[in-house]
N, C-alpha and C positions, 0 to 999 in steps of 0.2 A: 802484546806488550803489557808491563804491567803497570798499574795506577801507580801513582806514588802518593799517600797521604804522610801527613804532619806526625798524627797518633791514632792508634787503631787497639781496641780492645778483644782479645778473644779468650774466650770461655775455659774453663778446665777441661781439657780431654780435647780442644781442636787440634788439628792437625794445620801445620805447616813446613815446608820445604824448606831446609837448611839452604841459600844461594852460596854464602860468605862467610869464613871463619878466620879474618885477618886484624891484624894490627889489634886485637883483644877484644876486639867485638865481632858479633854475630848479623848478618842481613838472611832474615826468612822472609817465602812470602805463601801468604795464605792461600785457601782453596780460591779463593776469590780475586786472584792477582794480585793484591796489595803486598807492600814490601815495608817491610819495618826492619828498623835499625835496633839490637839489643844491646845494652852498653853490657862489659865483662862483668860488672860488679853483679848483676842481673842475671847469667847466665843460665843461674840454677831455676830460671822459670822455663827454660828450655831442656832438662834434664842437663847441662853441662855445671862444670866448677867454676864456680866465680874466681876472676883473676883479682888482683891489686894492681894499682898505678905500677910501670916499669921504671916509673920517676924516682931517683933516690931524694928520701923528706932528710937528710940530715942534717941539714940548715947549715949549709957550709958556703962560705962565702966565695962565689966564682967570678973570676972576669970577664969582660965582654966578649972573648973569643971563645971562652968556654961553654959561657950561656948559648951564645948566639951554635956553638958545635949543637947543643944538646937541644936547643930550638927546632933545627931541621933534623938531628934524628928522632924528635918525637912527630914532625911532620910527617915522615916516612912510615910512619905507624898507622896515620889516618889512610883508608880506602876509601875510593866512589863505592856504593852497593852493589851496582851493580859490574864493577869491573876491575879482576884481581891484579890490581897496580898501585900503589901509592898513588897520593892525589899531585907530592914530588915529580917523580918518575913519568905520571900521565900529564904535565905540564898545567895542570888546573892554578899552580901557586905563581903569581906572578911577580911577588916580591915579599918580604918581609923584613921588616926596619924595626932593628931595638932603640929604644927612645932611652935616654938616661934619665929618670925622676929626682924630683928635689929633695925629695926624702930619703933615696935609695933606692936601687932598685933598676928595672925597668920595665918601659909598655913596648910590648911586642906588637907591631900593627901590621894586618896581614892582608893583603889583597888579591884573593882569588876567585876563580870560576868557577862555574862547571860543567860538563859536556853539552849538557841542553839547561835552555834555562823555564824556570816555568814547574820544575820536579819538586814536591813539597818536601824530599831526601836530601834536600840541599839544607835546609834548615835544621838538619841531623849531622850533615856533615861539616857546616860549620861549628855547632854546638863542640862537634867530637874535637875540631882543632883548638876551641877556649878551653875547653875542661884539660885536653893532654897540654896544654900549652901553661897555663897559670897551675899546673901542678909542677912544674922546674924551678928551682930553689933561684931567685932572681928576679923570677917575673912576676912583677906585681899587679900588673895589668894588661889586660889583651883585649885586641880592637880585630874584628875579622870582619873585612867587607867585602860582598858578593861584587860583583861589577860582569859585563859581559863586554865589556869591549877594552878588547878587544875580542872577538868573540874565538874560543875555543877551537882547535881545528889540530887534527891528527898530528900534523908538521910540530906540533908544540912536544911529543911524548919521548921522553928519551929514546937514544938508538934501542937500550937495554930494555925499554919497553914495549917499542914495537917488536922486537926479537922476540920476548915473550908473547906477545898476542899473537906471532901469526904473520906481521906484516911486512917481514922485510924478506 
């Protein structure tokens, strides 16, 4: 099984195992078991092309059922590392509420899981949801809290994702 750390530095010329090439980022994990999350902008430390945001910046003003559309398909963008599903689809997301701000705008507040808890990749994979999330023309703030209870369990993953893994 492999470790999960926060940040992990390796050398010019190590080698690492590509696991994950989803939603614009990369999960390798070293000779050493360690799994690290590479964001797309970064790619080109792993020989690939760096992507850009899929976010359109054109500063155009949307309504709340638009925002709130373009909210969960950037959610559907984030994967667990170690497992090729959205974190959507894998039922990790247990709600998300757009908040309307005084100034305009709004705070996207999001409360999810993760399959085990205790994984220092969690702290990668909520990053992955504030950065894709306050990059949507609208959101001016985002709240992402880990929580485990209720605690995660296979019954949570969409039909279309256990069909993918295998399980049904």
């Amino acid at each position: 099984s492999a470790q999960c750390a926060s940040s992990i530095t390796m050398t010019k010329g190590s080698q690492a195992l590509l696991t994950q090439a989803l939603g614009g980022s990369y999960t390798v994990m070293t000779d050493r078991g360690q799994m690290a999350r590479i964001a797309g902008q970064d790619a080109d430390a792993i020989g690939k092309l760096p992507t850009e945001s899929a976010v359109d910046q054109s500063g155009e003003q949307l309504d709340h059922d638009e925002v709130e559309a373009r909210v969960w398909r950037q959610l559907r963008t984030c994967y667990d590392p170690e497992i090729p599903v959205n974190i959507v689809d894998l039922g990790l997301v247990y709600s998300c509420d757009l908040i309307p701000l005084d100034g305009g705008g709004y705070r996207a507040a999001v409360v999810m899981t993760l399959t085990a808890p205790g994984c220092g990749m969690g702290e990668f994979l909520k990053r992955d949801v504030e950065d894709k999330l306050a990059a949507i023309p609208g959101i001016e703030q985002v709240a992402v809290e880990l929580t485990f209870e209720p605690t995660w369990g296979r019954e949570m993953m969409s039909e279309a994702a256990r069909l993918q893994l295998g399980m049904m």
